[in-house]
C-alpha positions in Angstrom: -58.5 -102.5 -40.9 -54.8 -102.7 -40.5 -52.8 -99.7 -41.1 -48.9 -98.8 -41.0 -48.1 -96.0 -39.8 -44.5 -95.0 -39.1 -43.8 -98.6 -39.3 -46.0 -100.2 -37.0 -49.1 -102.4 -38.2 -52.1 -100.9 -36.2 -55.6 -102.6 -36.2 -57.9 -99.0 -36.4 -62.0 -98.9 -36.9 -64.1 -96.0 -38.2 -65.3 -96.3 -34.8 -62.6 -96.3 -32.9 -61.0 -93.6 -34.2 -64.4 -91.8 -33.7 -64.9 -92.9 -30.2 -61.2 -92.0 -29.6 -61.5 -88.3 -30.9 -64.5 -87.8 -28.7 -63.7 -84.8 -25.9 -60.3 -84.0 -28.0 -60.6 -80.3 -28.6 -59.2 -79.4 -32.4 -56.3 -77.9 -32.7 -56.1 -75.1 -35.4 -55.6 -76.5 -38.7 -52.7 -75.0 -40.6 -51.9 -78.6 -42.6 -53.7 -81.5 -43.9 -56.9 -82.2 -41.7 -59.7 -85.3 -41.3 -63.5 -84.6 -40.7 -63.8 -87.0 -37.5 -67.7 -86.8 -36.5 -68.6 -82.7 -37.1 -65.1 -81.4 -36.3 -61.9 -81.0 -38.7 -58.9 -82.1 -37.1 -55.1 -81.9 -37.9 -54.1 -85.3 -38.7 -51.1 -85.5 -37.0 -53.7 -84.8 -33.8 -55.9 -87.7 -35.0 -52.4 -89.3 -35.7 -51.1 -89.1 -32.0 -54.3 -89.8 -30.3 -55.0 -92.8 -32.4 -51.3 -94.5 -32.3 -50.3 -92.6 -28.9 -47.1 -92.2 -30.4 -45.1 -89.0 -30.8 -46.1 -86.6 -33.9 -42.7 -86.2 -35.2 -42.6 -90.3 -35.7 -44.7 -90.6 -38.2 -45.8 -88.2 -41.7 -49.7 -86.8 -42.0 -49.4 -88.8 -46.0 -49.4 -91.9 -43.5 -52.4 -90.7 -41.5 -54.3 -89.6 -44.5 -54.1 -92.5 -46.5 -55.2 -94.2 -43.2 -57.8 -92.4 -42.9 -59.5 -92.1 -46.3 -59.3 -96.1 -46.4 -61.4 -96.6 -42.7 -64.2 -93.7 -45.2 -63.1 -90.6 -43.2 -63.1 -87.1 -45.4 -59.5 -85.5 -46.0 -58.5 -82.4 -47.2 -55.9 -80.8 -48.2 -53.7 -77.8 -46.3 -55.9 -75.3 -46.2 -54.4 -71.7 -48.4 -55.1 -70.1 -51.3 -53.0 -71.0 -54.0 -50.8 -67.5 -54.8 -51.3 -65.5 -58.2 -48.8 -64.9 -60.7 -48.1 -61.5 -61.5 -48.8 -60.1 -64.5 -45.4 -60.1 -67.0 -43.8 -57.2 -67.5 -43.1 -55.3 -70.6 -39.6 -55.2 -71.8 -39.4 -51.5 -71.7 -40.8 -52.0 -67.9 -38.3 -54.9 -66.7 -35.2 -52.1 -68.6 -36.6 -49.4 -66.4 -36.6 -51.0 -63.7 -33.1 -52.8 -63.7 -31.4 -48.9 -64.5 -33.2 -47.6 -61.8 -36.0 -46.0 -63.1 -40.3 -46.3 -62.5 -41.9 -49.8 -63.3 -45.1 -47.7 -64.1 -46.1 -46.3 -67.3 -47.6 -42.8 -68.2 -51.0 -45.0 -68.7 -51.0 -46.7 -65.5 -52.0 -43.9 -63.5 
């Protein structure tokens, strides 16, 4: 199937992408990563073995949409998304911008 990434038409198979990750150890994922075989991979990895170019020339959006169109799974950065914390009472935000406790008598 022919893919662009970072301008560049490339011809890539599920197999050769496959047969070109094979003995590439996984970086840590901290991003965006591809399932290639039984491994998760960055996929600016599977983006620079595949194309051989440079990391920085291309975006892992290019490499994804690449590689959910050969069938490969994708998934997002990995994180948990943060909580909101809870709203605070008037009287607590006045107290707290004159200086005083944000806690209550209540609260422990």
């Amino acid at each position: 199937m022919r893919c662009v990434i970072a301008r560049y038409p490339f011809d890539l198979t599920k197999g050769g992408v496959v047969e070109s990750m094979k003995g590439v150890t996984p970086e840590p994922v901290t991003g965006e990563s591809v399932t290639v075989g039984r491994r998760r991979y960055p996929v600016k990895q599977v983006g620079e073995v595949v194309t051989r170019q440079d990391r920085r020339d291309f975006s892992a959006g290019e490499v994804t949409r690449a590689m959910a169109r050969l069938g490969f799974t994708c998934h997002a950065a990995p994180g948990a998304t943060p909580t909101p914390a809870p709203d605070a009472t008037p009287v607590q935000t006045a107290s707290a911008l004159l200086g005083g406790s944000t806690t209550t008598p209540l609260d422990g």
